[in-house]
N, CA and C of each residue as an Amber inpcrd file, in Angstrom:
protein
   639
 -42.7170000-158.7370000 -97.7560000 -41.3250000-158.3050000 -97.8390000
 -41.0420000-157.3600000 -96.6870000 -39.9900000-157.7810000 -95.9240000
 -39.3420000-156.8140000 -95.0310000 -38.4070000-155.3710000 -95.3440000
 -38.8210000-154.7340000 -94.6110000 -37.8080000-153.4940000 -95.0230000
 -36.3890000-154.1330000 -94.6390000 -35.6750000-155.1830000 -94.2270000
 -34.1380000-155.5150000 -93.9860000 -33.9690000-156.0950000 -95.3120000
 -35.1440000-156.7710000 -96.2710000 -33.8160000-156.3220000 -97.3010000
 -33.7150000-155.2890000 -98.6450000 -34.4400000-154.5110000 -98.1220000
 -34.5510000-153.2440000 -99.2020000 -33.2270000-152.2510000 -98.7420000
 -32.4870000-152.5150000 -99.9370000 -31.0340000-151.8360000 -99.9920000
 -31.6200000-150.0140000-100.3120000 -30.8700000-149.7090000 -99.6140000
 -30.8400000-148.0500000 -99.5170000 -30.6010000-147.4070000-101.0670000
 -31.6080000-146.1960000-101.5660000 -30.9150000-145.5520000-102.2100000
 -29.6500000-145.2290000-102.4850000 -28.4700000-145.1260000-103.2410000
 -27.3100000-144.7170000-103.2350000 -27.2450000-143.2120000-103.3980000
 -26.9140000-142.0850000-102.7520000 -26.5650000-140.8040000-102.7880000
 -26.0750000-140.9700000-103.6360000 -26.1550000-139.3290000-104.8520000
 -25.4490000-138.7510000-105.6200000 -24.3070000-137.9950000-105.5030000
 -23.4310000-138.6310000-106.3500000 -21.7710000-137.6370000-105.5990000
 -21.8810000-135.9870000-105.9790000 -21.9350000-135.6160000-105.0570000
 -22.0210000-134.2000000-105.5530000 -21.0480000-133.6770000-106.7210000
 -20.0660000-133.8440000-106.2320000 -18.6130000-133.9670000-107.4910000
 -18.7260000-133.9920000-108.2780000 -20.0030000-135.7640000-109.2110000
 -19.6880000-136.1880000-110.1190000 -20.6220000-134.9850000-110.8990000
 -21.8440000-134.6070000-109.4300000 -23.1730000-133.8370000-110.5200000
 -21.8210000-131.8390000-110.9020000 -21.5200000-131.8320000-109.9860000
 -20.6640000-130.3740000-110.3050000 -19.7820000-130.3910000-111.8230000
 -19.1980000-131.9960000-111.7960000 -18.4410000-132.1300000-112.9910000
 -19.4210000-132.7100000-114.2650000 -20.5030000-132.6070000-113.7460000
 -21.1800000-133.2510000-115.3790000 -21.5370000-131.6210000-115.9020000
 -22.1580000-131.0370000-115.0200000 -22.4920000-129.8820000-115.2030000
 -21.4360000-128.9420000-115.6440000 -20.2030000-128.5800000-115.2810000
 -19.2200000-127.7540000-115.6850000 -18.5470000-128.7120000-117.6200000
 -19.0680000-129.8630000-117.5410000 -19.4780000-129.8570000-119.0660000
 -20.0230000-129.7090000-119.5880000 -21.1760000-129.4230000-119.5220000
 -22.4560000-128.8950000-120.1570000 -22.0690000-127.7070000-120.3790000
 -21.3090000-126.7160000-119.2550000 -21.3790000-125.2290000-119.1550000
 -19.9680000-125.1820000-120.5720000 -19.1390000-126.0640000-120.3540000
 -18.4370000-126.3810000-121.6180000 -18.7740000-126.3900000-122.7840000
 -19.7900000-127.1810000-123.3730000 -20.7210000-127.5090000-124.4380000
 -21.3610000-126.0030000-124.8500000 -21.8400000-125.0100000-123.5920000
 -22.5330000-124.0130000-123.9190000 -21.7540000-122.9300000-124.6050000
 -20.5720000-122.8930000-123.8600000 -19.0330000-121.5380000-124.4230000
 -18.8380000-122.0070000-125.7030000 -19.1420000-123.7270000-126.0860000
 -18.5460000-124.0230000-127.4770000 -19.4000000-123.2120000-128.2620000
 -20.6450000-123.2320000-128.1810000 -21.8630000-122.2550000-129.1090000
 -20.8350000-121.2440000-129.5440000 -20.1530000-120.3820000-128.4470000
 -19.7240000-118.8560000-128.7850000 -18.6360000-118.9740000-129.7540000
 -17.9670000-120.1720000-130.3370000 -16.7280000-120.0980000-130.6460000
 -16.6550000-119.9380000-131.8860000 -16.1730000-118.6420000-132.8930000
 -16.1420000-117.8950000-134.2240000 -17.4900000-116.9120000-134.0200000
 -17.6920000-116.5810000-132.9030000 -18.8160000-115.6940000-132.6900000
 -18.4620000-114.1990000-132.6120000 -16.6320000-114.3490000-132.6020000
 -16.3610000-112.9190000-133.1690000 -16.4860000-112.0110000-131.9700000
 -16.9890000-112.2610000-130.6310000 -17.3190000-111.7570000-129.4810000
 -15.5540000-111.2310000-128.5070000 -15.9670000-110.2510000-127.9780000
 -14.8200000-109.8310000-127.4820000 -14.0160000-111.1320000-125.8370000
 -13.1970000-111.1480000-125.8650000 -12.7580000-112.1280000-124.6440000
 -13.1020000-111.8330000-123.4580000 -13.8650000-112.4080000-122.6460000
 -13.9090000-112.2970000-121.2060000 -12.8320000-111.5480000-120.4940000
 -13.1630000-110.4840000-119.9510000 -12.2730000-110.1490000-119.0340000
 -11.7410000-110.7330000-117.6860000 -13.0070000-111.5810000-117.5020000
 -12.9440000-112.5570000-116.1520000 -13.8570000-113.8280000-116.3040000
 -12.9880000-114.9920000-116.3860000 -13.7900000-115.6570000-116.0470000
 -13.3150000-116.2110000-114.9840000 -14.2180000-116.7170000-114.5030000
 -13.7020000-117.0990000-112.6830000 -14.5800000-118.4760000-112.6020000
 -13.5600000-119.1530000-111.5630000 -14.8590000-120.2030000-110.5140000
 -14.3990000-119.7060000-109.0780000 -15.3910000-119.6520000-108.7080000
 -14.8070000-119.5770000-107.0500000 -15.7040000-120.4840000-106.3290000
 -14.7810000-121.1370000-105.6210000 -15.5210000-122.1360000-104.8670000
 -15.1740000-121.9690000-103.0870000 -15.6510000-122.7950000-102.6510000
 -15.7910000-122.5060000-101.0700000 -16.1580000-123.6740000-100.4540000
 -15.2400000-124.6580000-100.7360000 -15.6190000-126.2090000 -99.7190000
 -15.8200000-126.0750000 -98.4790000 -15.5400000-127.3340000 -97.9280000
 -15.3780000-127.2780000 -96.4670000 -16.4990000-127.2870000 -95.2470000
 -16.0040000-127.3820000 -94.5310000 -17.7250000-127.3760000 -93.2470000
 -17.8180000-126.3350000 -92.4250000 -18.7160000-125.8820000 -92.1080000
 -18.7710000-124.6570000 -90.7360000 -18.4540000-125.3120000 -89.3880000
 -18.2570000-126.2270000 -89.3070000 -18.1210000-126.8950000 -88.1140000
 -17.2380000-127.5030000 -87.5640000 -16.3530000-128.0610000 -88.5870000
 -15.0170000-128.7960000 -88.6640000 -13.7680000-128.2550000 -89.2560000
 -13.4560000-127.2100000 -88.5970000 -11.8160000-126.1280000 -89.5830000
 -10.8930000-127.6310000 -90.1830000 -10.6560000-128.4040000 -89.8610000
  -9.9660000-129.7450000 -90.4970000 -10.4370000-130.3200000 -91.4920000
 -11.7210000-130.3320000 -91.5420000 -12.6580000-131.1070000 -92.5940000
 -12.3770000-129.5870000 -93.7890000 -12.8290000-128.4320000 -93.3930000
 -12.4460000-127.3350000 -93.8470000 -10.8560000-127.6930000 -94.8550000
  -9.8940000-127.6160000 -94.2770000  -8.3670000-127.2650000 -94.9000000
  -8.3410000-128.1270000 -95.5450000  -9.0340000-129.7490000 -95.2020000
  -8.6670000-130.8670000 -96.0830000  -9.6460000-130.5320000 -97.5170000
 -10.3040000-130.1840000 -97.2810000 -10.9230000-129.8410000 -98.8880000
 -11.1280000-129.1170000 -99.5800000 -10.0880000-127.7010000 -99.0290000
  -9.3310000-126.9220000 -99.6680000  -8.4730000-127.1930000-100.4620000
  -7.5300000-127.7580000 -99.4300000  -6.6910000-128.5830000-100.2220000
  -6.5350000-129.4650000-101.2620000  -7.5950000-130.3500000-101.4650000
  -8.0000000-131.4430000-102.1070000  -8.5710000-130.6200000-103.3010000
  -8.9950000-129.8750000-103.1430000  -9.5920000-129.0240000-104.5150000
  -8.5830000-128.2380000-105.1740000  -7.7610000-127.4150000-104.2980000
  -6.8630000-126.5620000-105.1640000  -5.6110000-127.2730000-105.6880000
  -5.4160000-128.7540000-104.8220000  -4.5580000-129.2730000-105.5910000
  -4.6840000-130.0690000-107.0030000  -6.2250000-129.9970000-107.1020000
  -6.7720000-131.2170000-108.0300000  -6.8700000-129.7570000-109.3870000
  -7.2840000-128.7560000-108.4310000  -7.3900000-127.9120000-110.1710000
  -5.9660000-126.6330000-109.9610000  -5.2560000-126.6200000-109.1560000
  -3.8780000-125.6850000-109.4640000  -2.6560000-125.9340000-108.9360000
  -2.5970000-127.4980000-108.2250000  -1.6780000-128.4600000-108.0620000
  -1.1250000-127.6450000-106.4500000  -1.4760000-127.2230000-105.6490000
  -0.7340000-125.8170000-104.9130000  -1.8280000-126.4600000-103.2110000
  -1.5100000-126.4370000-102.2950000  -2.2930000-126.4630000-101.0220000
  -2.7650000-125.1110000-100.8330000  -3.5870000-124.8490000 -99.6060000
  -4.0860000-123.5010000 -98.9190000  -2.9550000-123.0180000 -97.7030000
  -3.4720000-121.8530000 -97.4870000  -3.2710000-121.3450000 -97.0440000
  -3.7690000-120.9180000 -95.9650000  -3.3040000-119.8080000 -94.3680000
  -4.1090000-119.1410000 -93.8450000  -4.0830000-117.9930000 -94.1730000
  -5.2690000-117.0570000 -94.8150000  -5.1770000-115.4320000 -94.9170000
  -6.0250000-114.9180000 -94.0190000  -5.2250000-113.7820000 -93.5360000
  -5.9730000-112.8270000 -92.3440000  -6.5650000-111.9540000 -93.1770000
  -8.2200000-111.8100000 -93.1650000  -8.7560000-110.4990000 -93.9630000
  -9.0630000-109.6810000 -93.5200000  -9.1380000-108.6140000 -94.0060000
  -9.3700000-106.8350000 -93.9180000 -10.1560000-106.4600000 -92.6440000
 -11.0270000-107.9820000 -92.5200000 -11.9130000-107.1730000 -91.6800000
 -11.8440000-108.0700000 -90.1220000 -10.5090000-109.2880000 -90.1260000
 -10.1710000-109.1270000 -88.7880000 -10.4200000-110.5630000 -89.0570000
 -10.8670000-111.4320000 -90.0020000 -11.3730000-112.8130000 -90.0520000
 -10.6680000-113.5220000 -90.9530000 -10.2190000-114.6680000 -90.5940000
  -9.4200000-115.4200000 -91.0890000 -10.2910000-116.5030000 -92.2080000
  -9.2300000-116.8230000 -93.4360000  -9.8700000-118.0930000 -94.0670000
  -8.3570000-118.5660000 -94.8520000  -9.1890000-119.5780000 -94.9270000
  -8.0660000-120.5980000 -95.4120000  -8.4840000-121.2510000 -96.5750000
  -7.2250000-120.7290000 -97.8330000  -7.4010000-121.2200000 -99.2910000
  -5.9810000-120.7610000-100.0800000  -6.5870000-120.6860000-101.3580000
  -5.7290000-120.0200000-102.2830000  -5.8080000-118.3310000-103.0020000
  -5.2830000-117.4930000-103.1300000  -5.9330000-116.7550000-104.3650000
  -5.7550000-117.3900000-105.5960000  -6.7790000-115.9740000-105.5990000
  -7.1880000-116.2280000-107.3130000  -5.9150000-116.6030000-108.2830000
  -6.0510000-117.3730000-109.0510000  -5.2320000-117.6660000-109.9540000
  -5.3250000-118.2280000-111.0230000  -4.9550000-118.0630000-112.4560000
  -5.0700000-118.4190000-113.5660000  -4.9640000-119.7730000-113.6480000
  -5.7200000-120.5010000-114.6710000  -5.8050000-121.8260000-114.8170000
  -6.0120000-121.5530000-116.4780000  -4.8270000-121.7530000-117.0710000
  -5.0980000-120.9660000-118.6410000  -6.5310000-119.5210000-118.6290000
  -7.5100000-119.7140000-119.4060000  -8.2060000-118.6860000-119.3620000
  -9.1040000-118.3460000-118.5120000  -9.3410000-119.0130000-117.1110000
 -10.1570000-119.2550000-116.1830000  -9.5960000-118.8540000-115.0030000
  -9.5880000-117.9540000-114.4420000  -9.3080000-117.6720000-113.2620000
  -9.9720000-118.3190000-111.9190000  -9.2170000-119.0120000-111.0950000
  -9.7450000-120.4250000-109.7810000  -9.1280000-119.7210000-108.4550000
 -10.4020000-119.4640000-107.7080000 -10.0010000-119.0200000-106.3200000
 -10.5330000-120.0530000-105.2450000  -9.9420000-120.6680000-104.3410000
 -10.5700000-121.5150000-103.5110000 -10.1820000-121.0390000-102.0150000
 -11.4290000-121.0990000-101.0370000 -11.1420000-120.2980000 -99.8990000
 -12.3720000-120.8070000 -99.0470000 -12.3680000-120.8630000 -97.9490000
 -13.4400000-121.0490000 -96.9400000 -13.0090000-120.2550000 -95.3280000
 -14.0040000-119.6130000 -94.3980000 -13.6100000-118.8640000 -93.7740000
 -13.1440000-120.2560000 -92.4420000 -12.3800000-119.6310000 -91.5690000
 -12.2310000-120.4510000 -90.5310000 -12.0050000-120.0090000 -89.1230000
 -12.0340000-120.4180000 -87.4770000 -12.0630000-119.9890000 -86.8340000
 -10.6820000-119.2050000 -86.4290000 -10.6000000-118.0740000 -85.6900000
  -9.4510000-117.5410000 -85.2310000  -8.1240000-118.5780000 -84.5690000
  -9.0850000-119.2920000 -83.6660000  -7.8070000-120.3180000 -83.1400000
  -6.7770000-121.2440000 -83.7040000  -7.5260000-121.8650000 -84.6680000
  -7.3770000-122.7150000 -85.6840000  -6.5970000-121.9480000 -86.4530000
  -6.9680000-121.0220000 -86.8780000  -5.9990000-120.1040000 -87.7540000
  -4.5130000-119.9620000 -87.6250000  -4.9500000-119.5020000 -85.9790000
  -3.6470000-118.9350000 -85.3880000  -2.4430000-120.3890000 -85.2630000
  -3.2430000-120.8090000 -84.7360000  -2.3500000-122.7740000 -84.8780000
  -1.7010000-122.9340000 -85.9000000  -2.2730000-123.2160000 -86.9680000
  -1.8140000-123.5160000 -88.5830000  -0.7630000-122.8020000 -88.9440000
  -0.9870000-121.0620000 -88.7380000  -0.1350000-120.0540000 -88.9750000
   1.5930000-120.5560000 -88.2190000   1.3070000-120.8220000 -86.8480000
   2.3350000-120.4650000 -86.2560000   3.3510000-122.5990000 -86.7720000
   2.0900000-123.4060000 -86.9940000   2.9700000-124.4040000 -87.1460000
   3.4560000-124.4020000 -88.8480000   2.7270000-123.7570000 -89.3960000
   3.6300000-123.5220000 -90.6400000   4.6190000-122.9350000 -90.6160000
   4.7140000-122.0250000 -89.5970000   6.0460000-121.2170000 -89.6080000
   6.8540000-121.9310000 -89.0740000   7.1320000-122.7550000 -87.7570000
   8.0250000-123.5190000 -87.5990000   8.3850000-124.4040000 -88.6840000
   7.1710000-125.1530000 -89.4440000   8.1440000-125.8210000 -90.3010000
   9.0860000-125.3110000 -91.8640000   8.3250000-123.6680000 -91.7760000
   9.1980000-123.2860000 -92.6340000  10.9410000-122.9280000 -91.7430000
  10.9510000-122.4320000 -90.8330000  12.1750000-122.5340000 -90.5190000
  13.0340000-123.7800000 -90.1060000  12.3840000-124.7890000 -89.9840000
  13.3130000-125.9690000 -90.2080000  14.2150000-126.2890000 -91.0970000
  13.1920000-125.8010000 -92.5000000  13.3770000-126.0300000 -93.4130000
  14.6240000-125.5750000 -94.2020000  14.6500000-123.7790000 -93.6790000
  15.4020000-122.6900000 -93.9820000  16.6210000-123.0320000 -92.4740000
  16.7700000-124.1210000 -91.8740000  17.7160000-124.0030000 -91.6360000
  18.4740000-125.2020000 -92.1950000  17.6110000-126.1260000 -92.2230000
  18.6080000-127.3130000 -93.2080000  18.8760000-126.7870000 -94.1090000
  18.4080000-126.0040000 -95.1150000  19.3250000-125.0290000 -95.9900000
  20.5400000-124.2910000 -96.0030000  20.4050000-123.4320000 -94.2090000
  21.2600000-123.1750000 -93.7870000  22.6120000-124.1450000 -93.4870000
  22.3360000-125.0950000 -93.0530000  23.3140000-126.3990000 -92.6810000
  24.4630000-126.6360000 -93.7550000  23.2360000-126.8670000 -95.0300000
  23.8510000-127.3960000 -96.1590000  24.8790000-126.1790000 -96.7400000
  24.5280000-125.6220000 -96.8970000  25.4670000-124.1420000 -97.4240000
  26.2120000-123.9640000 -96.2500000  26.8270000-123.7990000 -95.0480000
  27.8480000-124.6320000 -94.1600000  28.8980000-124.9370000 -94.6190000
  28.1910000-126.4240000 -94.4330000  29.0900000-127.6200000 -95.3810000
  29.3720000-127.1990000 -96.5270000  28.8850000-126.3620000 -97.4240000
  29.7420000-126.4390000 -98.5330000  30.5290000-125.2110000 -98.5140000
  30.4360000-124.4550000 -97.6860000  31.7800000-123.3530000 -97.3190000
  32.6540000-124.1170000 -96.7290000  32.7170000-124.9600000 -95.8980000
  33.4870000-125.8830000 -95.2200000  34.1510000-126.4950000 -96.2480000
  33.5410000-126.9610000 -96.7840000  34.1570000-128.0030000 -98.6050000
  35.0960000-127.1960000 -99.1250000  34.4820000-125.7340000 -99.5250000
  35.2580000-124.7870000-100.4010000  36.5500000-124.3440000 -99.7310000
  36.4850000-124.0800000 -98.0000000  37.4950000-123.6100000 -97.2000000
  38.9380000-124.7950000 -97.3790000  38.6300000-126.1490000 -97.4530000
  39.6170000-127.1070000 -97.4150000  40.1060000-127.3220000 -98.9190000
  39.5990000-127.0400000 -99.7430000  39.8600000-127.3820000-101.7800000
  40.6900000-125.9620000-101.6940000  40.7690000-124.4760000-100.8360000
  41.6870000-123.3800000-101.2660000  42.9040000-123.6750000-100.2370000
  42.7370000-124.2260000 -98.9890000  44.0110000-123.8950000 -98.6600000
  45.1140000-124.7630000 -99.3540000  46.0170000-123.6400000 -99.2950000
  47.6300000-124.9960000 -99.3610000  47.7450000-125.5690000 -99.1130000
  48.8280000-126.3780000-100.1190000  49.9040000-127.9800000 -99.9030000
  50.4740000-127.4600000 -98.8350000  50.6880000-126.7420000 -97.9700000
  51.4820000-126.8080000 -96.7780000  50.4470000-125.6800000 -95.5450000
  50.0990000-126.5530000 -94.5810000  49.1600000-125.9980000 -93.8170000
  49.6950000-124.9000000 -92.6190000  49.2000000-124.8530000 -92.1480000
  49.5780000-123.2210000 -91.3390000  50.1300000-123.7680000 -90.4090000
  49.8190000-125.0550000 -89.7680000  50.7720000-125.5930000 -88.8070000
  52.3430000-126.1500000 -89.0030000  52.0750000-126.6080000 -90.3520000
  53.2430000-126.8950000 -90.7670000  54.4710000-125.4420000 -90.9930000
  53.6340000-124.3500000 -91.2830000  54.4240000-122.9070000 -90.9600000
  55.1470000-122.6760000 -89.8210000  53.9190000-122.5100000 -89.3160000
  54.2330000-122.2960000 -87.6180000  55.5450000-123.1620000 -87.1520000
  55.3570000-124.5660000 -87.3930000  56.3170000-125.0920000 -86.5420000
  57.5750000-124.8160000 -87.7620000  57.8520000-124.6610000 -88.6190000
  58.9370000-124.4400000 -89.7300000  59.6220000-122.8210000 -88.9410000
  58.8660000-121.9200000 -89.1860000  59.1110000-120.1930000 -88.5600000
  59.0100000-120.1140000 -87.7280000  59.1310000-120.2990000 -85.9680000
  58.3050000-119.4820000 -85.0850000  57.8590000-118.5380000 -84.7770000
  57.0470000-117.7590000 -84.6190000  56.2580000-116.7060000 -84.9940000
  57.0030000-115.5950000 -83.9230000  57.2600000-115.9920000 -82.8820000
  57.7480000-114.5490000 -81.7660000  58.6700000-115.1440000 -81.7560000
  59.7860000-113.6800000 -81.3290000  61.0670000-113.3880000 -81.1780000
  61.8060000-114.1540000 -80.2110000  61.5370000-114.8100000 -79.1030000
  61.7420000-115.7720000 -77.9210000  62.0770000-117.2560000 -78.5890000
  60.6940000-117.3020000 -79.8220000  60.8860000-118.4420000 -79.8390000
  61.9730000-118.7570000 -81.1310000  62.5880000-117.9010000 -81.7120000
  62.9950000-117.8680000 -82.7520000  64.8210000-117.9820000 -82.4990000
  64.8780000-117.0230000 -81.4240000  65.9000000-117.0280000 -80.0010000
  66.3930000-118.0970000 -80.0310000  65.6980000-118.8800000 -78.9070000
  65.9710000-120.1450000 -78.3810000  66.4750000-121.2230000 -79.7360000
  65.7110000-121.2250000 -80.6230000  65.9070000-122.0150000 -82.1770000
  67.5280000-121.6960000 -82.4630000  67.9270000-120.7320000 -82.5660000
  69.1550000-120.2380000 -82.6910000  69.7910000-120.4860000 -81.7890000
  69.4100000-120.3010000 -80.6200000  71.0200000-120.8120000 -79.6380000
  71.2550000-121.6640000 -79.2690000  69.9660000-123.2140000 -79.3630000
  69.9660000-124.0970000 -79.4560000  70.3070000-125.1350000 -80.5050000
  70.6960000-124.5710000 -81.7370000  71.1580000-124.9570000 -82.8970000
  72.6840000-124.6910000 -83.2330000  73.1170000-125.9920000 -84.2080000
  74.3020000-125.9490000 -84.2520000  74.6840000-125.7240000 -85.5440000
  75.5810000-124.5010000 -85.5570000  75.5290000-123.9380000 -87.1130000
  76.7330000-123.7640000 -87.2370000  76.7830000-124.9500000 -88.5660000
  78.2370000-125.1220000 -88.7150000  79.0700000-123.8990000 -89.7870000
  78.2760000-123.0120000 -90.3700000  78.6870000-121.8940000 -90.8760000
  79.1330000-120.3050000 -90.2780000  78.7600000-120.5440000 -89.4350000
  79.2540000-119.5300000 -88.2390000  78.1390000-117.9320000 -88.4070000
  77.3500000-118.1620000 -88.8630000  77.2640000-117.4710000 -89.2650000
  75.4760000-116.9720000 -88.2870000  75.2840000-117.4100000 -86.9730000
  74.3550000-117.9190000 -86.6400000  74.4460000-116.4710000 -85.8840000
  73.4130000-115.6590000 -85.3010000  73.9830000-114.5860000 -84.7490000
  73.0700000-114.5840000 -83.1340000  73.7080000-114.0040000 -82.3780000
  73.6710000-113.6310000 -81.1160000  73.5170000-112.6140000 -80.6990000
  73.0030000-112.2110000 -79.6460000  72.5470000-110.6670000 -78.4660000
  73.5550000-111.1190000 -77.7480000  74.4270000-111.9790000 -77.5730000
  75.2470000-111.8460000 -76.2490000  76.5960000-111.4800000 -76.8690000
  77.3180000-110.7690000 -75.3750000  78.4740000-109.9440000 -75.9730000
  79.4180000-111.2740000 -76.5560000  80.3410000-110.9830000 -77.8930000
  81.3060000-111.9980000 -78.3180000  82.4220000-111.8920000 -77.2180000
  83.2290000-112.8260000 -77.7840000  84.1580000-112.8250000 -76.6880000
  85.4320000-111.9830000 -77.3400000  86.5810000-111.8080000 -76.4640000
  87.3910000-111.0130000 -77.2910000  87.9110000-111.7510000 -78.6010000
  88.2750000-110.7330000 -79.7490000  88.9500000-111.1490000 -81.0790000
  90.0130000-111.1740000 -81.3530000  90.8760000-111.6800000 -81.3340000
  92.7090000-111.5130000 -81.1020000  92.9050000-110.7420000 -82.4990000
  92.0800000-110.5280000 -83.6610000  92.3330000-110.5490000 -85.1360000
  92.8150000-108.6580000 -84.7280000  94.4710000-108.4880000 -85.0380000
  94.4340000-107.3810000 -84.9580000  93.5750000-106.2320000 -86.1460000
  93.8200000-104.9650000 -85.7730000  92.5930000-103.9030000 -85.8510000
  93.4360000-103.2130000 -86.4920000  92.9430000-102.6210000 -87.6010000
  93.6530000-101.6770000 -88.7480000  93.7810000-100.6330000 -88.1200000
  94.7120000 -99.2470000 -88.2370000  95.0630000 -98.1700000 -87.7450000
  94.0830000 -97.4500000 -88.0020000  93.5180000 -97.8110000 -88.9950000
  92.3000000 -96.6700000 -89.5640000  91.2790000 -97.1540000 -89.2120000
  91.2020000 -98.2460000 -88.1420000  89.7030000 -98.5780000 -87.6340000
  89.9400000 -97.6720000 -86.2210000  89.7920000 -96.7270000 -86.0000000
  89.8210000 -95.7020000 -84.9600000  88.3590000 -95.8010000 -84.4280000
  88.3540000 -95.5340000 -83.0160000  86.9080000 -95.5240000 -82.3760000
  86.7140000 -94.3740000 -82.8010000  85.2790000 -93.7110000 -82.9960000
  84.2860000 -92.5400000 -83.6440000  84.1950000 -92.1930000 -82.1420000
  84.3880000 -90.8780000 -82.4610000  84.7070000 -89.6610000 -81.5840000
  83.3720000 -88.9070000 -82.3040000  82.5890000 -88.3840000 -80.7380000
  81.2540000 -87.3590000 -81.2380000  81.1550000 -86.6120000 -80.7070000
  80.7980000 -85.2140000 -81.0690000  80.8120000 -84.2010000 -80.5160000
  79.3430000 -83.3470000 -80.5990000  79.3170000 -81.8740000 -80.3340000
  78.1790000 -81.3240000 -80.4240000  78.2850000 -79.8810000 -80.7800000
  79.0830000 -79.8660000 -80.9480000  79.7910000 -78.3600000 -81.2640000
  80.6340000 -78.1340000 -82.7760000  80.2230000 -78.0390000 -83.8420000
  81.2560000 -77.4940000 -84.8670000  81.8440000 -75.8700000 -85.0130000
  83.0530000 -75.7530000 -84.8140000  83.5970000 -74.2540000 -84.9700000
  84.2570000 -74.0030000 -86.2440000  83.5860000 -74.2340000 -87.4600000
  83.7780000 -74.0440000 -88.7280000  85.1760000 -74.7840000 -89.4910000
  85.8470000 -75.8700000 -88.2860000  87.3390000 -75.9800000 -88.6050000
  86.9640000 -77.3900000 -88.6770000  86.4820000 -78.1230000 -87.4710000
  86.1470000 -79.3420000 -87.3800000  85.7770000 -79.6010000 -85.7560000
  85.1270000 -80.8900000 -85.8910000  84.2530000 -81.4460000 -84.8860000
  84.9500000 -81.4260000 -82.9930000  84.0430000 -80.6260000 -82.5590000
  84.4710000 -80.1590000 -80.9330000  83.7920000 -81.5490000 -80.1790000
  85.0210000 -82.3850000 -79.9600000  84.6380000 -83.5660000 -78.9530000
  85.2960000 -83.3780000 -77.5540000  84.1030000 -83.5450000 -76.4920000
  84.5110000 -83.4170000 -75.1830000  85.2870000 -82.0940000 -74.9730000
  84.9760000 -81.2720000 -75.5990000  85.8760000 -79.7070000 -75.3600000
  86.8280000 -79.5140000 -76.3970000  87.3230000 -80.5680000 -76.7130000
  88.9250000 -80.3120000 -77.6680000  88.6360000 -80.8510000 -79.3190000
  89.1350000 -80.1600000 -79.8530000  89.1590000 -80.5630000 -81.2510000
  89.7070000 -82.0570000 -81.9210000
């Protein structure tokens, strides 16, 4: 027999051995249950996928993990001490607290960081867009049945143009009025329509116009 046709061992999925085992560790907590024991203050998994070698291979199985146990992608966090990693915090998963995180290089970091941020402001501006448009919407549903142009040309707004409207118009009520002098009025003038005489001087008797009383 040749070794070409001896089929290869099949590798063990690591996965499947992590998940047979985190039932077992299941099976073991069941022991404690009516054991009357006080509640964990913490229980935790923390895990740490990913490769030292590949920051991509890294984020993708960050990702792939924190979405499979807290539905949520990673992140980049800058830590305390100047080094970047990329995951989730800690966070509740009912009574189990799940942190997933792996460290990653500065460059890579800095990349991710800055293209997440562009696509968050894309994002926050199609938001912006949309709220726009709907001030735009709201601006046309308040104005009036009769638009500002339709004003304008109804009133004219300055005195010139309001002018011209008038002296160019024919008003059959007479009643249309003018800055220019009328012409004379033949309609005689009551005796008691006397021109007003003014003076500047009162001497306790009556009004001193032009010198004479």
């Amino acid at each position: 027999m040749t070794t070409e046709n001896v089929q290869p061992a099949e590798q063990p999925d690591h996965f499947a051995e992590i998940a047979a085992e985190l039932r077992k560790v299941a099976d073991d907590i069941a022991t404690l249950v009516g054991s009357g024991l006080p509640k964990p203050r913490q229980f935790q998994l923390n895990i740490q996928p990913g490769s030292r070698d590949d920051d991509n291979v890294t984020a993708d199985a960050v990702d792939a993990m924190a979405g499979a146990l807290l539905g949520i992608r990673g992140r980049v966090r800058k830590m305390s001490g100047g080094a970047y990693h990329y995951g989730v915090d800690l966070l509740p998963r009912g009574p189990i607290e799940v942190v997933v995180y792996q460290g990653v290089s500065r460059p890579w970091a800095l990349r991710t960081d800055v293209a997440a941020a562009k696509a968050e402001l894309i994002e926050r501006e199609a938001e912006l867009e949309k709220a726009r448009a709907r001030v735009a919407e709201l601006e046309r549903a308040r104005k009036p049945l009769v638009s500002d142009e339709t004003i304008r040309a109804a009133v004219p707004a300055t005195w010139n143009e309001r002018k011209e409207r008038w002296e160019n118009s024919d008003d059959p009520t007479g009643l249309s009025y003018s800055r220019e002098p009328d012409a004379d009025d033949p309609t005689p003038v009551s005796p008691a329509r006397v021109p007003l005489r003014s003076g500047s001087v009162v001497d306790g008797v009556g009004l001193v116009a032009d010198g004479r009383l």
